[in-house]
C-alpha positions in Angstrom: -145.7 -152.1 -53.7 -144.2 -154.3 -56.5 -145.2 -155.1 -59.9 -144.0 -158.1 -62.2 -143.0 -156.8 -65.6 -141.6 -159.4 -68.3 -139.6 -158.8 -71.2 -136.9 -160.2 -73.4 -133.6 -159.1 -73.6 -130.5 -159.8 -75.3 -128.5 -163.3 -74.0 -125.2 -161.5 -74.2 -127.0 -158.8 -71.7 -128.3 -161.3 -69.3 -125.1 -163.5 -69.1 -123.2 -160.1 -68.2 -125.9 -159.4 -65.8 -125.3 -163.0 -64.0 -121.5 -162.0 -64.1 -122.3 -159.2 -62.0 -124.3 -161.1 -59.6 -122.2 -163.7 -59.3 -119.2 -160.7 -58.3 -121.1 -159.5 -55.8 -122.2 -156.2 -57.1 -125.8 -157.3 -56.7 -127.1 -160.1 -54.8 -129.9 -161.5 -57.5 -130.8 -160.3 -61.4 -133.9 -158.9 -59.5 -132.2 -156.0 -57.7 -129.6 -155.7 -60.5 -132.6 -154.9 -62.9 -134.2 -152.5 -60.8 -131.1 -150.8 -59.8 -130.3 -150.3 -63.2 -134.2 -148.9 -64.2 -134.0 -146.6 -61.4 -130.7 -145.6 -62.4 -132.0 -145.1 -66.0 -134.8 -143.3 -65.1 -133.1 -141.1 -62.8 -130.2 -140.2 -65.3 -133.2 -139.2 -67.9 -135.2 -137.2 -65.5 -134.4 -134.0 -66.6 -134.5 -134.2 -69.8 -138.0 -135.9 -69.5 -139.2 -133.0 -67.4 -137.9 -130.1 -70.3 -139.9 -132.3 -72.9 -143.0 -131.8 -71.2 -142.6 -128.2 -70.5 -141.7 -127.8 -74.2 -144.5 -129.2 -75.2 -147.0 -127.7 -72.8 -145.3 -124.2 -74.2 -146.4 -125.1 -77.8 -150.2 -126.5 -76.4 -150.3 -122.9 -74.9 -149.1 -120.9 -77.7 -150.7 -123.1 -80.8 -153.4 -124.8 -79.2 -154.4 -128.5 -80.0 -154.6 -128.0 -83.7 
């Protein structure tokens, strides 16, 4: 399943995007962008993951105060 998702980003961004397109290391902006997300997303994963455990260690130990 896809979803659309629209947002704005820099010109500068986008033209160095359509560089990299236009090199070959993508073949549209589409599956450069969700290469990158997933990329992003995976890279942060971790971290993400210790966050919530963090926090689920203070819930336990203070409560919802």
């Amino acid at each position: 399943m896809m979803s659309t998702v629209s947002t704005e980003i820099p010109e500068r961004l986008l033209q160095q995007a359509q560089v990299l397109v236009q090199s070959g290391w993508a073949n549209n902006i589409q599956e450069l962008m969700v290469e990158s997300l997933r990329r992003y997303v995976e890279s942060h994963q971790d971290a993400l993951t210790e966050q919530f455990i963090r926090d689920d260690v203070v819930w336990g130990i203070h409560g919802n105060d």
